[in-house]
N, C-alpha and C positions, 0 to 999 in steps of 0.2 A: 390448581395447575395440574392436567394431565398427567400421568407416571413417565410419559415418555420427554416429555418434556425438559421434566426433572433429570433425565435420564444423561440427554442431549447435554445439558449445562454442564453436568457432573462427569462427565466424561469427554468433552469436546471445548470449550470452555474457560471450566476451572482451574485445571491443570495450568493455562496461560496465565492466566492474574495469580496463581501462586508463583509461577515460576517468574512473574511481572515484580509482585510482592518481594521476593527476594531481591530483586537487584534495586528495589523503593529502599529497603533496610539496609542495605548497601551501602546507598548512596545517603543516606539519612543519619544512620549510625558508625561507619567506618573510614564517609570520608572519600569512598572510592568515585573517582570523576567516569563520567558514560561518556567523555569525547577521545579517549586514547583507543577504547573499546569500539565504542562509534566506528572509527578510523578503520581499526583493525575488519571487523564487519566489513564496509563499506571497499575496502580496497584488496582485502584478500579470501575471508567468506562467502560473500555473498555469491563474487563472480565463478568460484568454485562452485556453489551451490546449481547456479544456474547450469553451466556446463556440466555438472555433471547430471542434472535432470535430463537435460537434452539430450546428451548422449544414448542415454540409457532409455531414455523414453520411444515410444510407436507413435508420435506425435508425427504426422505428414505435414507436408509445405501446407496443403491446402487448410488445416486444421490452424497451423500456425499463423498463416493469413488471415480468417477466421476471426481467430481472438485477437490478435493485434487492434482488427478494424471493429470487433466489439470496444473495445477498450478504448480507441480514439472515438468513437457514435456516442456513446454514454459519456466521457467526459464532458466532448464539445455539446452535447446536448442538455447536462445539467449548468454549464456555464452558460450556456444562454436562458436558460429558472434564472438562474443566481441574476443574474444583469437585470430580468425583469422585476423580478422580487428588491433588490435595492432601488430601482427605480420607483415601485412602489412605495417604499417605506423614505424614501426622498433621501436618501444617504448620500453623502459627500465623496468623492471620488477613492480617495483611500479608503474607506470604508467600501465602499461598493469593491476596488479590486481586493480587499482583504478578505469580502464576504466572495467574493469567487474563488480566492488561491483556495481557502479551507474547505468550497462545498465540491469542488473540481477534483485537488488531488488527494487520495483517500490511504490508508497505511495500509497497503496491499504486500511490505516487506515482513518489516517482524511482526506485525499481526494477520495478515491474512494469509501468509503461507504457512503458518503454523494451523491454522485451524483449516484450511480446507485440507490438508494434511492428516488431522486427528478425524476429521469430521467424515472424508470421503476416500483417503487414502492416496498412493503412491500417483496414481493417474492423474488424479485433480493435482496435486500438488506439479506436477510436469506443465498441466494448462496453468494452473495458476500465475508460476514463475513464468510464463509468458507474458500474463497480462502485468505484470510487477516488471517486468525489463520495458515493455511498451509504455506504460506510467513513468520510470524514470526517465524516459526518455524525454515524455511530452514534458516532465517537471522541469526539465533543463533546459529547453525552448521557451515552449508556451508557457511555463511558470514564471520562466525570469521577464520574458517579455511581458507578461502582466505584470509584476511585481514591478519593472522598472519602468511603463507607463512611456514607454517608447524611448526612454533617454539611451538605451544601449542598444548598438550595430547588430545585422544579423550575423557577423563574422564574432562576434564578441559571445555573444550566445553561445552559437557552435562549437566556439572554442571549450567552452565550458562542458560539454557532450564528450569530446575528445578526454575528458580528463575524468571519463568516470568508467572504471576498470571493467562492470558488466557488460556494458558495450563491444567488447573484445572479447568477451566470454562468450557473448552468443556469436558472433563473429568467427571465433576460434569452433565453435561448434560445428555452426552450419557449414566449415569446410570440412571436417569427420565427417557428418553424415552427407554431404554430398560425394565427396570422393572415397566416402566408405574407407576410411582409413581406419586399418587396426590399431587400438591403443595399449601399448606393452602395459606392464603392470606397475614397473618404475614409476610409470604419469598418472596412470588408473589411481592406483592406492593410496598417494598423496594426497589427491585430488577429492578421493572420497573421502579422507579424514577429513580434510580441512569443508568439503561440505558436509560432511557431519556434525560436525561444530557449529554452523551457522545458526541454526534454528533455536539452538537455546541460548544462544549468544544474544540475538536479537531481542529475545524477550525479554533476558535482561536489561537490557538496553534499556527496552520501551518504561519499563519499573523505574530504571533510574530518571527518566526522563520526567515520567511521571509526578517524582517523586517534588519539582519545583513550581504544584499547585498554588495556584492563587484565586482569590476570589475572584468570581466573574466580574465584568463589566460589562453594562450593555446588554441586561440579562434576556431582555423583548428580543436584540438581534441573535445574541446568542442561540438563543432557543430556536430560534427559527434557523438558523445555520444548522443547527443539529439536526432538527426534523427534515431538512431540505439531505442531509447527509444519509441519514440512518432510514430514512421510509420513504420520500422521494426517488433517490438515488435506487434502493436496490429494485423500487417499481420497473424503471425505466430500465435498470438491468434487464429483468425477468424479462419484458415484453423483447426489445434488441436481441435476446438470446435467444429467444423461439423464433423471430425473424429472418434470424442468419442463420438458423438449421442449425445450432449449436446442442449436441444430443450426449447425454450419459455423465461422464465425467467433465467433458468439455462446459457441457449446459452448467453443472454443481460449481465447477471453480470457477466462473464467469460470474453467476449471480453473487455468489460469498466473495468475491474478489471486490465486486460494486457494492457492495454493502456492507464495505468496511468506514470505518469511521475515520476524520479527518487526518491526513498526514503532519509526523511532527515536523519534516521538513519546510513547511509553510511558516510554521514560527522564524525559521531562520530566514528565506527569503522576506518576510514582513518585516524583523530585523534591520535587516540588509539595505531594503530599500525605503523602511521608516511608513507602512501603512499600515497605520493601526496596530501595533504587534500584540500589545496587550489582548485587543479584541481575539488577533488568532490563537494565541497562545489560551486562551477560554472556550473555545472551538473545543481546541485538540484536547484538553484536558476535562469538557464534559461528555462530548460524545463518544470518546475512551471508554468513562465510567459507565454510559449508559448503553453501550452498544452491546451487552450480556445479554441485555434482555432481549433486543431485536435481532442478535444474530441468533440466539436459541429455538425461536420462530421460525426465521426461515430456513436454519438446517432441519428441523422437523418438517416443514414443508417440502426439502429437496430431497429427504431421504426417502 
């Protein structure tokens, strides 16, 4: 393996699965539950985090449009693989939407904004947390509407969008930068502690989450969900990102945002609406473990 290579993992990487590993031991040894933390992330860090990226960031409307419609092209474009691929492998309806919710939505929060972060710096992390508030969003439509196989209203969906706190973050942004509002330091400082917090928050998280491994099942589909995830997926990144003129940092946190490995949110909509969970919940928990090795690839490749 190259020196640089070596280098990439050790320092872009690593740092994540130890600080993952912590919150594994955590949760393993001390008992400590990842859904009050969860909670806490999800309804007061994260949306801090984003606004305060946005704020601060040289990100333009046109940029931001940009990744947005990267991030819906490559979704909607590997869920149409996934549909053909279970069609191939002749899979039963739950299966088939199980194997799209986990090759579709990818953990672009506490994992891919930490390493395009480590990997490429303050700039990508700004595009990144775009395409990570564009992702939740589509997760909270088009995920439930898969998951629920049309039993739930388009008001019932939406409604669910309404109740997720980043949504108002970027909201609450794009009226600062459009009307150029000054922010006293009162709201500043808050603001940036609590997204200061976020990133190592999440990662604990993601350890604890981790830490409720189970044997795979379904190891043929499995594997093929990962591979559709981990080397499919950032293909189809890479090519959509040179398409759409996406250059610099914009192009870095685009590709590493797509070729992030499946989201643990999908185990819970599989849950929820009873397709296949076990299958995704073996998704998310192998292409986690192997996604070291394919993201250390292509941040050498982007760098």
């Amino acid at each position: 393996m190259p020196p640089i290579v070596l280098q990439i993992f050790a320092n872009d990487i690593l740092p994540i699965f130890i600080l993952a590993a912590i919150g594994f031991l955590l949760a393993r040894y001390s008992g400590v539950d990842a859904r009050p933390l969860s909670r806490i992330t999800f309804n007061a860090l994260s949306p801090c985090l984003v606004f305060h990226l946005l704020v601060t960031s040289t990100i333009t409307g046109a940029e931001f449009g940009r990744m947005a419609l990267f991030c819906v092209v490559v979704m909607g474009t590997i869920g149409i693989v996934a549909r053909g691929t279970a069609a191939a492998l002749r899979l039963d309806r739950p299966a088939t939407i199980a194997l799209m919710l986990v090759v579709m939505f990818s953990n672009g929060g506490n994992y891919g904004l930490p390493v395009a972060l480590f990997a490429f710096g303050h700039d990508a992390l700004a595009f990144a947390s775009v395409y990570f508030v564009t992702s939740s969003v589509l997760t909270y439509t088009a995920g439930v509407f898969l998951a629920a196989s049309g039993r739930r209203s388009i008001i019932q969906a939406l409604s669910g969008v309404t109740r997720v706190p980043t949504i108002y973050a970027v909201t609450a942004a794009g009226l600062v930068l459009w009307f150029h509002v000054p922010l006293p330091d009162s709201v500043l400082r808050p603001v940036t502690l609590l997204s200061d917090a976020a990133l190592p928050l999440m990662i604990l998280v993601l350890g604890m989450q981790l830490e409720r491994v189970e044997r795979p099942e379904r190891v043929s589909v499995v594997l093929t969900a990962v591979m559709l995830s981990l080397v499919v997926t950032p293909l189809l990144g890479w090519g959509f990102a040179r398409l759409l003129g996406l250059e610099g940092a914009a192009f870095q946190a685009a590709v590493i945002q797509a070729s992030m490995p499946a989201a643990v949110v999908t185990t819970i909509l599989a849950l929820q609406y009873e397709v296949a969970p076990s299958f995704v919940t073996s998704v998310v928990i192998v292409s986690t473990l192997l996604s070291p090795f394919t993201l250390t690839w292509i941040i050498a490749r982007l760098t």
